[in-house]
BALOBA-1460 file (C-alpha; in Angstrom, 3 decimals):
// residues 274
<rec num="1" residu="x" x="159.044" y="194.495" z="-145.355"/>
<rec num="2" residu="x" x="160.701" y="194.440" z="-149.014"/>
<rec num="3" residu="x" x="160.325" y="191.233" z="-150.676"/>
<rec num="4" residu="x" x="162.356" y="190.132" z="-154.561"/>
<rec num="5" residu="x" x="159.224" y="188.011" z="-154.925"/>
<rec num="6" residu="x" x="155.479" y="188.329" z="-155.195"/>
<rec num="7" residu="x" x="153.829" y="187.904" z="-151.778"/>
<rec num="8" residu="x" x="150.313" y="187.478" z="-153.288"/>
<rec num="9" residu="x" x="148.722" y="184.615" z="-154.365"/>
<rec num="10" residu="x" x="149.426" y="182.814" z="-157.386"/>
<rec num="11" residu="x" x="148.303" y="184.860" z="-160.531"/>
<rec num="12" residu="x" x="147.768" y="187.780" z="-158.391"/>
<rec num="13" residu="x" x="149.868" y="191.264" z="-158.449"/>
<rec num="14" residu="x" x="148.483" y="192.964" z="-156.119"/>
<rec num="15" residu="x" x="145.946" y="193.348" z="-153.349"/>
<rec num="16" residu="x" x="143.764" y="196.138" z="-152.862"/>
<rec num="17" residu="x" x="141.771" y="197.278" z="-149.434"/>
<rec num="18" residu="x" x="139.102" y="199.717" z="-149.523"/>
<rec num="19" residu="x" x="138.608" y="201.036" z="-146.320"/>
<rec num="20" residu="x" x="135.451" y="203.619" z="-144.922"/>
<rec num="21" residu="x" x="135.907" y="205.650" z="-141.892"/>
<rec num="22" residu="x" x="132.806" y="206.203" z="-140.466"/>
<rec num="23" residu="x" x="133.411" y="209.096" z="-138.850"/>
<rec num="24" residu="x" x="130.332" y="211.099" z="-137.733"/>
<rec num="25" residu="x" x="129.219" y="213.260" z="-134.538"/>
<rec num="26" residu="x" x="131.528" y="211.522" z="-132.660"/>
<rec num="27" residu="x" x="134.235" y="213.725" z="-134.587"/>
<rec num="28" residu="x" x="131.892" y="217.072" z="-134.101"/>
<rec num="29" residu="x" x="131.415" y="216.483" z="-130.427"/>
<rec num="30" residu="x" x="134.679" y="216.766" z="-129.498"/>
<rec num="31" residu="x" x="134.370" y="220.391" z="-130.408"/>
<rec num="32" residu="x" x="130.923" y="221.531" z="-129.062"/>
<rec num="33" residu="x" x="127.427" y="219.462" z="-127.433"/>
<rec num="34" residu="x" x="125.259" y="217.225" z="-128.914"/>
<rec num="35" residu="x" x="122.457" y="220.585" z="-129.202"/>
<rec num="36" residu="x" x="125.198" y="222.736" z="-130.925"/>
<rec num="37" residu="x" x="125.641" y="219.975" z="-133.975"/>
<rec num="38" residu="x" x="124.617" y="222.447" z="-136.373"/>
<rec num="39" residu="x" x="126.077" y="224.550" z="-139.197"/>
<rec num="40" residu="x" x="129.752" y="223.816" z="-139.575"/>
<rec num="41" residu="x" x="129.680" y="221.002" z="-136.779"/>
<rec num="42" residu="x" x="126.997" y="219.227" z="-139.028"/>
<rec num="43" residu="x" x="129.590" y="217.979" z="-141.176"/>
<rec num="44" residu="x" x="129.253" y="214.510" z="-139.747"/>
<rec num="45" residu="x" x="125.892" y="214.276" z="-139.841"/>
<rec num="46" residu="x" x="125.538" y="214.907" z="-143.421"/>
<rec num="47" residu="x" x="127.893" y="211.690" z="-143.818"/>
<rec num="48" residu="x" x="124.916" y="210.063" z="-142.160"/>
<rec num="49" residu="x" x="122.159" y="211.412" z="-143.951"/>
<rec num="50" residu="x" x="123.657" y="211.271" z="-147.760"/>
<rec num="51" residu="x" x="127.345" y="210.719" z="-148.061"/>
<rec num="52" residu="x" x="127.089" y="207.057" z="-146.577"/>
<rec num="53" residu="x" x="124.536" y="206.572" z="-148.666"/>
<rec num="54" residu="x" x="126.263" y="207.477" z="-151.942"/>
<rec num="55" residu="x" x="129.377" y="205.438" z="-151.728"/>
<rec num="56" residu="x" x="126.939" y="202.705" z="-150.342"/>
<rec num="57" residu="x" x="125.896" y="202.657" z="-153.944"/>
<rec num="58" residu="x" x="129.124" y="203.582" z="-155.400"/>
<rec num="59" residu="x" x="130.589" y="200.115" z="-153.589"/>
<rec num="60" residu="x" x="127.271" y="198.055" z="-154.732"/>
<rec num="61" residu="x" x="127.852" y="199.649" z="-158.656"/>
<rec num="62" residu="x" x="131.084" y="198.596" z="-158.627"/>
<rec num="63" residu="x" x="130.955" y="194.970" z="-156.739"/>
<rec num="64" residu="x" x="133.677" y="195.975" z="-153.997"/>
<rec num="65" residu="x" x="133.129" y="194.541" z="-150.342"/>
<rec num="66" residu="x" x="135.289" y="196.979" z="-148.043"/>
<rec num="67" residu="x" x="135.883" y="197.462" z="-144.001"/>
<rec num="68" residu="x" x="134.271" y="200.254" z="-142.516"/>
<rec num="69" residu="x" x="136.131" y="201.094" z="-139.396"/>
<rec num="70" residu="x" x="133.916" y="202.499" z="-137.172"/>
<rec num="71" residu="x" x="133.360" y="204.091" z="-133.661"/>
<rec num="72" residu="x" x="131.198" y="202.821" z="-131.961"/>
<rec num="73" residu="x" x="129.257" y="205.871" z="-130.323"/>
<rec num="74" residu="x" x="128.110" y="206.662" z="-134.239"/>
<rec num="75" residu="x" x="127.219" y="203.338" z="-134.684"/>
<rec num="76" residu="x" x="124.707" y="203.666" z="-131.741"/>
<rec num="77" residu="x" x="123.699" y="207.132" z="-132.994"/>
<rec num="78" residu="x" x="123.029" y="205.291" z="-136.671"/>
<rec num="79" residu="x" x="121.970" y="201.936" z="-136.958"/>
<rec num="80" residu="x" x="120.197" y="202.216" z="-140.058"/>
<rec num="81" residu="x" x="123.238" y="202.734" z="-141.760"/>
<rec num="82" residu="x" x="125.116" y="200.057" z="-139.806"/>
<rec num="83" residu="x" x="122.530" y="197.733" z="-140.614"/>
<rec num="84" residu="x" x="122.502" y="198.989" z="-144.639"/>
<rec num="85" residu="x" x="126.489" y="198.597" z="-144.389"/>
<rec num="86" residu="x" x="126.559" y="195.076" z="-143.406"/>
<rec num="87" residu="x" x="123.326" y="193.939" z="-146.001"/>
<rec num="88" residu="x" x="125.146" y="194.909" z="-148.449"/>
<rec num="89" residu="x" x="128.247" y="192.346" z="-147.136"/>
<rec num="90" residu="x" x="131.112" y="195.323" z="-146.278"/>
<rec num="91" residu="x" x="132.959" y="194.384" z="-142.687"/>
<rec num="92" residu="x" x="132.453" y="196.156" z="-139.204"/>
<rec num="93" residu="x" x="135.676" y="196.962" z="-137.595"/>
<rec num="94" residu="x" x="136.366" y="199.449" z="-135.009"/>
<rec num="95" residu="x" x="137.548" y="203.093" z="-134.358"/>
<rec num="96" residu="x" x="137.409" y="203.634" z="-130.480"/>
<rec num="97" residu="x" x="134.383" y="204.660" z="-128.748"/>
<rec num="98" residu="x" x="134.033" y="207.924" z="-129.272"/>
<rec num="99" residu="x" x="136.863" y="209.165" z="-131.873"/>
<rec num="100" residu="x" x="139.105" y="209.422" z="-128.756"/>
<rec num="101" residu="x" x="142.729" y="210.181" z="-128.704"/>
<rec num="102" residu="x" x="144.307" y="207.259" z="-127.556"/>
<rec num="103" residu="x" x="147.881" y="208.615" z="-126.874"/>
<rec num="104" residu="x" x="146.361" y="210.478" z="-124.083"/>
<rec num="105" residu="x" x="143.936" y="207.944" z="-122.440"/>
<rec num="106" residu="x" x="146.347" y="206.400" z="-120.061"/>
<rec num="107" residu="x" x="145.015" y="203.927" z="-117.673"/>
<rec num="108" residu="x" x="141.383" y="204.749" z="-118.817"/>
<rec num="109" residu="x" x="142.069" y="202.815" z="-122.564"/>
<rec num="110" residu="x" x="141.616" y="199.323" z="-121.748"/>
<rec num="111" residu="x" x="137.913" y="199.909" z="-120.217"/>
<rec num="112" residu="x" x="137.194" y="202.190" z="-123.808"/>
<rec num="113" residu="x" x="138.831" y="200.246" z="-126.025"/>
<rec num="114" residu="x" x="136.207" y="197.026" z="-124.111"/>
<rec num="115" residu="x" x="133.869" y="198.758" z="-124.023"/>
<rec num="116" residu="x" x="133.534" y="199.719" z="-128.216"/>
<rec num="117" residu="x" x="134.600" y="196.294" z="-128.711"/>
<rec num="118" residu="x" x="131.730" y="195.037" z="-126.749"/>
<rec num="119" residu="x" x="128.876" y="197.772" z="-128.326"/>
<rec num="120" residu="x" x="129.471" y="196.778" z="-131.911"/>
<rec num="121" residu="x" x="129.724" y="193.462" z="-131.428"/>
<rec num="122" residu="x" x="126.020" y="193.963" z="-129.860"/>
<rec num="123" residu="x" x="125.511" y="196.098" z="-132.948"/>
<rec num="124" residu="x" x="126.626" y="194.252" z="-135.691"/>
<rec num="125" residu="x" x="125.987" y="190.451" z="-134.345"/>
<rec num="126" residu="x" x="129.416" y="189.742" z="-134.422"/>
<rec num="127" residu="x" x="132.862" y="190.656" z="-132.633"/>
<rec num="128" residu="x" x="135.021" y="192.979" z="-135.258"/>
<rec num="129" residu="x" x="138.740" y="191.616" z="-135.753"/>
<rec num="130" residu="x" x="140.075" y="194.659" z="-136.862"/>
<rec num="131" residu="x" x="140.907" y="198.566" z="-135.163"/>
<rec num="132" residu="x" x="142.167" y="201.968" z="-136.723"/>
<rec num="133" residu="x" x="143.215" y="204.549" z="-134.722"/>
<rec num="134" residu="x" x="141.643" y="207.966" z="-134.357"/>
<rec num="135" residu="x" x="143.709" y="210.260" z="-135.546"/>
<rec num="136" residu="x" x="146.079" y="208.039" z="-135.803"/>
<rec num="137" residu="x" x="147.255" y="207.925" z="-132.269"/>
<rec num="138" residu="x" x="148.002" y="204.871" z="-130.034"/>
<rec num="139" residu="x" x="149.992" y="204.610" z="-126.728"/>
<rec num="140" residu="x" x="152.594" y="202.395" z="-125.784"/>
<rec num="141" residu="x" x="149.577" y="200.019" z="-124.740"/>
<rec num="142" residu="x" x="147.419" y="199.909" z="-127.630"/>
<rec num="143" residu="x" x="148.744" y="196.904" z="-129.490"/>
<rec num="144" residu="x" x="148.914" y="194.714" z="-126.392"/>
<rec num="145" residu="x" x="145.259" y="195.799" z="-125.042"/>
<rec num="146" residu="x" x="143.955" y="194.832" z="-128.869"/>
<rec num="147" residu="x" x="145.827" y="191.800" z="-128.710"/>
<rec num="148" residu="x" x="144.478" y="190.280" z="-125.622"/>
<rec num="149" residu="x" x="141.193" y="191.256" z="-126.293"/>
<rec num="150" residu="x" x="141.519" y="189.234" z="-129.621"/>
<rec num="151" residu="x" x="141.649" y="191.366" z="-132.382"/>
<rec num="152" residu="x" x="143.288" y="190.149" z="-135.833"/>
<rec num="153" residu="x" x="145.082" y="193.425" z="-137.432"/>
<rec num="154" residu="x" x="145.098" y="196.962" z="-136.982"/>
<rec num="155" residu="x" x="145.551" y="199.176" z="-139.403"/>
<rec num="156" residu="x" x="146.968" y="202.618" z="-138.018"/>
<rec num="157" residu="x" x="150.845" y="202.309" z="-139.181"/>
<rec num="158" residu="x" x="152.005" y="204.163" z="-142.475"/>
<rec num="159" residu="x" x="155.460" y="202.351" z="-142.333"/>
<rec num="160" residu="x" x="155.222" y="199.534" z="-145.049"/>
<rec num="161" residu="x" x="154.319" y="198.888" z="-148.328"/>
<rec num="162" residu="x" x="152.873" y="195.404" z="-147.294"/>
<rec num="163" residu="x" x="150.884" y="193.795" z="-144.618"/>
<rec num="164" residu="x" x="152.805" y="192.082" z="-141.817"/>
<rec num="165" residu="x" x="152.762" y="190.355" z="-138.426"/>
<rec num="166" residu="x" x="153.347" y="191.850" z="-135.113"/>
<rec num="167" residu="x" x="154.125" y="190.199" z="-132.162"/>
<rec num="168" residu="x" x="152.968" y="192.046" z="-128.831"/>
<rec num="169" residu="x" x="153.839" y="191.893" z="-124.952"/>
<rec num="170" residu="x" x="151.146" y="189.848" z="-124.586"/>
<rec num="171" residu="x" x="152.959" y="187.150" z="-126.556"/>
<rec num="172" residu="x" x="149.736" y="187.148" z="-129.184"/>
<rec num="173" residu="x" x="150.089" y="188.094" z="-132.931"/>
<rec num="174" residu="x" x="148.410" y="191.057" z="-134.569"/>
<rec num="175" residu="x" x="148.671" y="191.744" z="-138.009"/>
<rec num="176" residu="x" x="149.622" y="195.584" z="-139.542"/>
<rec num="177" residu="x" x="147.656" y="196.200" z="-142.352"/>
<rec num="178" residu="x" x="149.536" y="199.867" z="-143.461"/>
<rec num="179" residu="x" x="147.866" y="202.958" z="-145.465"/>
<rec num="180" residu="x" x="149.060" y="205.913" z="-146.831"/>
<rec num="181" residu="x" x="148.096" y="209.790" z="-146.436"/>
<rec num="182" residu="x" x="147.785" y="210.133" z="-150.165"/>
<rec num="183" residu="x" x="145.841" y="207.457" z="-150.464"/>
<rec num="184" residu="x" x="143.500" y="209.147" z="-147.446"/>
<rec num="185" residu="x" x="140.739" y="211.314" z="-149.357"/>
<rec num="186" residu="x" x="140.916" y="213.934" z="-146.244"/>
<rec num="187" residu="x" x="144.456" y="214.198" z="-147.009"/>
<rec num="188" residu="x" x="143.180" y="215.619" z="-150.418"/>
<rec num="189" residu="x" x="139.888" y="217.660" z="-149.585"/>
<rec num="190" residu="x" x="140.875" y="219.162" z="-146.220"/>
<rec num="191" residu="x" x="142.844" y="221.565" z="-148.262"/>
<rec num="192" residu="x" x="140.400" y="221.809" z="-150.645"/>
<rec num="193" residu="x" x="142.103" y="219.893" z="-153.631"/>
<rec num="194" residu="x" x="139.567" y="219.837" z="-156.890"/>
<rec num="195" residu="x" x="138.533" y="216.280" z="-157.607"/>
<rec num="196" residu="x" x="140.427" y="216.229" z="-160.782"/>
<rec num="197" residu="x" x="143.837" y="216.951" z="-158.794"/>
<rec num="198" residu="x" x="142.437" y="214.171" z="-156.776"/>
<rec num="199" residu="x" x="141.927" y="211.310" z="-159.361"/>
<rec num="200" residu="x" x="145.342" y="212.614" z="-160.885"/>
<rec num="201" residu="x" x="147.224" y="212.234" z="-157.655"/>
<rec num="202" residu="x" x="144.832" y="208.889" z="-156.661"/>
<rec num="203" residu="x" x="145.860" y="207.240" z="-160.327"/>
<rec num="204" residu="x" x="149.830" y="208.609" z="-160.303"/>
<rec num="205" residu="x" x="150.267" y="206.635" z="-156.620"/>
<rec num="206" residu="x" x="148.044" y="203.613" z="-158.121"/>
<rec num="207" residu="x" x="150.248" y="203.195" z="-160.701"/>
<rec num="208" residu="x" x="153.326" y="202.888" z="-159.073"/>
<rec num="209" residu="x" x="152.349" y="201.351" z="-156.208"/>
<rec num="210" residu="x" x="151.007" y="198.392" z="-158.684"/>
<rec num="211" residu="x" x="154.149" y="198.517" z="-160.796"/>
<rec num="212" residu="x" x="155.705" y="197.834" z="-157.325"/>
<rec num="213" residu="x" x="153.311" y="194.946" z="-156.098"/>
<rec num="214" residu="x" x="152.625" y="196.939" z="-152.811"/>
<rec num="215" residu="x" x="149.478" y="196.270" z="-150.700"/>
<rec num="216" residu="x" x="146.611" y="199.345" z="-152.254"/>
<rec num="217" residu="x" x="145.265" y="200.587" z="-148.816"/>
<rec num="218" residu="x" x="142.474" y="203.373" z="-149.836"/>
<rec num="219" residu="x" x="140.762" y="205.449" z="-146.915"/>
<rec num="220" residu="x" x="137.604" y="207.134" z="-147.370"/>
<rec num="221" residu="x" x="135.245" y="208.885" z="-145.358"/>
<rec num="222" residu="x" x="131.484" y="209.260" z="-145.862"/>
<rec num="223" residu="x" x="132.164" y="213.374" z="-144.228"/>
<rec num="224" residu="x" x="130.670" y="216.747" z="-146.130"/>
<rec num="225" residu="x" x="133.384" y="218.751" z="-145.554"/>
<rec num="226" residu="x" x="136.948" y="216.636" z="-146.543"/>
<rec num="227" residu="x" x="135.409" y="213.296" z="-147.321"/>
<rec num="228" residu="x" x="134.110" y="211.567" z="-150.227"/>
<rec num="229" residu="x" x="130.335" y="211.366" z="-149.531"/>
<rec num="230" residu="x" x="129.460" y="214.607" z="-151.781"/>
<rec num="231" residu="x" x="127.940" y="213.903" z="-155.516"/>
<rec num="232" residu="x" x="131.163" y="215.036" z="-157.159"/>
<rec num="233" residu="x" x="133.729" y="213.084" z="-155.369"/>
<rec num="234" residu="x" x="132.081" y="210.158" z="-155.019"/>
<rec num="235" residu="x" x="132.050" y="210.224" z="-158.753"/>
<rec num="236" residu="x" x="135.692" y="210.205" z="-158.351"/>
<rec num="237" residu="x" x="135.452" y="206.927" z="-156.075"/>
<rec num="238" residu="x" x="133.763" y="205.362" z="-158.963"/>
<rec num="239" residu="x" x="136.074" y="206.417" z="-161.415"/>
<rec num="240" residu="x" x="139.108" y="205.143" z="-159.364"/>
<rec num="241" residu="x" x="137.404" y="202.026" z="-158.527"/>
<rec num="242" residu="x" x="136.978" y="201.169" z="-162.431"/>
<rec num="243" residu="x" x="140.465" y="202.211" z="-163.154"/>
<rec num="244" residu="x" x="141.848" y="199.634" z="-160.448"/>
<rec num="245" residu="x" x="139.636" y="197.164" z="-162.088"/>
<rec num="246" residu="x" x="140.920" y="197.716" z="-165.231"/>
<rec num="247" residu="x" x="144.375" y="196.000" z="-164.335"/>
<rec num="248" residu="x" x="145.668" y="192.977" z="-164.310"/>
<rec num="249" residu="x" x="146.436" y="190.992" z="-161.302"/>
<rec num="250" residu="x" x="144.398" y="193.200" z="-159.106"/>
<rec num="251" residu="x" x="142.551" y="191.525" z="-156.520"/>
<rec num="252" residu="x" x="140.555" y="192.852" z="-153.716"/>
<rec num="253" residu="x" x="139.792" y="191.591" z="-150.022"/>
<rec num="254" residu="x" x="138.067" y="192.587" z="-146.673"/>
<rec num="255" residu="x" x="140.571" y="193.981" z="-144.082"/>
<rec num="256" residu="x" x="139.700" y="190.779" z="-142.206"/>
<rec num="257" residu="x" x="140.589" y="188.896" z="-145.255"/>
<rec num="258" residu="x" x="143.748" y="190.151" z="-146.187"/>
<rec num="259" residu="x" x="144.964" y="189.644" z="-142.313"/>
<rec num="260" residu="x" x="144.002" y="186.038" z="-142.210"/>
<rec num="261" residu="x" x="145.288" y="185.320" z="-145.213"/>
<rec num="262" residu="x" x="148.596" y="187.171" z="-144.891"/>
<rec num="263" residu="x" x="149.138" y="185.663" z="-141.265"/>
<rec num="264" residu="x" x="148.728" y="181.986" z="-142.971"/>
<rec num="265" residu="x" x="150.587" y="182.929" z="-145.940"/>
<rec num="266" residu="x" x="154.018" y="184.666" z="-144.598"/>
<rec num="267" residu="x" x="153.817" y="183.911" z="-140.240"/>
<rec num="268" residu="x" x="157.090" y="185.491" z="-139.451"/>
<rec num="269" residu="x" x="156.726" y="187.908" z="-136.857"/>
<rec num="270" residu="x" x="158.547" y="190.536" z="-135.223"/>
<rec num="271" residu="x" x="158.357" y="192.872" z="-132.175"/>
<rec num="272" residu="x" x="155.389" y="195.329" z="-132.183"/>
<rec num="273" residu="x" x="156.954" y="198.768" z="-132.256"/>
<rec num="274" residu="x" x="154.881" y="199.925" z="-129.108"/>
């Protein structure tokens, strides 16, 4: 989408999404069993144990409700957190069942993508409206199975600097809410960046991207090894948080949110890619 005019609401300059994947063993136990989660497969449980916990309290600080996109096997495997991440007001939306690769599931994805659906709904009281895509991989099918089964946006595309509506095989709408690698802290740490390359590079794309009016889609993970759950770089969370606040016209939703309200605001559709 490019637009001449602003597509937010009135007084508004742009809208900002901060999004948690909460990515855990289901990650690690794609590599080894459930008894083997230890030393460097143990990454994902540290998100559980203290890095959830930290940007928990980063997000309270700092007055943000976000969308934490989650599968749902981790969810079973942590409910104390799930239950901590929805007192504290943040959304539930979901990330397959078990951090699967959808591109490769074939006729088995409509039964897991039902089945996640249906455990954290169970787990969090209510159905989630939103999906993002393990690794970033869907199949032809994706869309359409999300679609039917009734969810509002996904938010696995990296092709748009704004939000916009889908329409699937199904004939039903879905809504693309797009991010961006750079704005992806595993993008960042995976290689080992230093948190002050981080902010730099985090600040330099938030500056144009709000000189531009685009849509601010931030992804972070609670992870030990490339996410944002460690003392020092959730610092760096906080500081970026305050330095979005800082400008004018800012504004910041729920995933959920920003769908419905960009659906209602501009309903022009077009053809789902896949």
């Amino acid at each position: 989408m490019t637009t001449s005019s602003n597509p937010w609401p009135q007084g508004k300059t742009c809208g900002v999404l901060v999004t948690v994947n909460f990515d855990a063993e289901s990650v690690d136990l794609h590599e080894v069993a459930r008894e083997n989660l230890y030393g460097r497969f143990s990454y994902g449980r540290y998100g559980m144990r203290a890095g959830i916990w930290r940007l928990l309290d980063v997000l309270r600080g700092q007055g943000v409700r976000t969308t934490f996109f989650v599968p749902a096997l981790d969810a079973e495997s942590n409910p104390r957190q799930i239950e901590a991440v929805l007192r504290d007001g943040h959304e539930i939306a979901a990330r397959g069942y078990a951090f699967e690769d959808h591109s490769q599931l074939g006729d088995k994805e409509r039964s897991i993508l039902e089945r996640a659906h249906i455990a954290l709904g169970k787990i969090s009281g209510k159905a989630p409206l939103g999906w993002r895509a393990p690794h970033g991989l869907l199949s032809p099918a994706t869309l359409n199975h999300l679609s039917e089964l009734g969810y509002l946006y996904d938010s696995s595309f990296q092709d748009d600097d704004y939000p916009y509506v889908m329409r699937c095989a199904s004939g039903r709408e879905i809504v693309e809410l797009p991010s961006f690698q750079m704005l992806d802290d595993s993008t960042l740490y995976a290689p080992r960046h230093s948190t002050s390359r981080v902010l730099k590079t985090w600040r330099e794309e938030f500056d144009a991207m709000h000189e531009a009016g685009s849509l601010i889609n931030l992804t972070l993970h609670a992870r030990g090894e490339y996410g944002s759950g460690r003392a020092v770089r959730a610092a760096v969370v906080d500081e970026f948080l305050a330095y979005i606040k800082q400008r004018n016209g800012v504004f910041f939703m729920t995933c959920a949110e920003m769908a419905a309200w960009w659906k209602q605001r501009h309903p022009e559709s077009e053809p789902a890619p896949v």
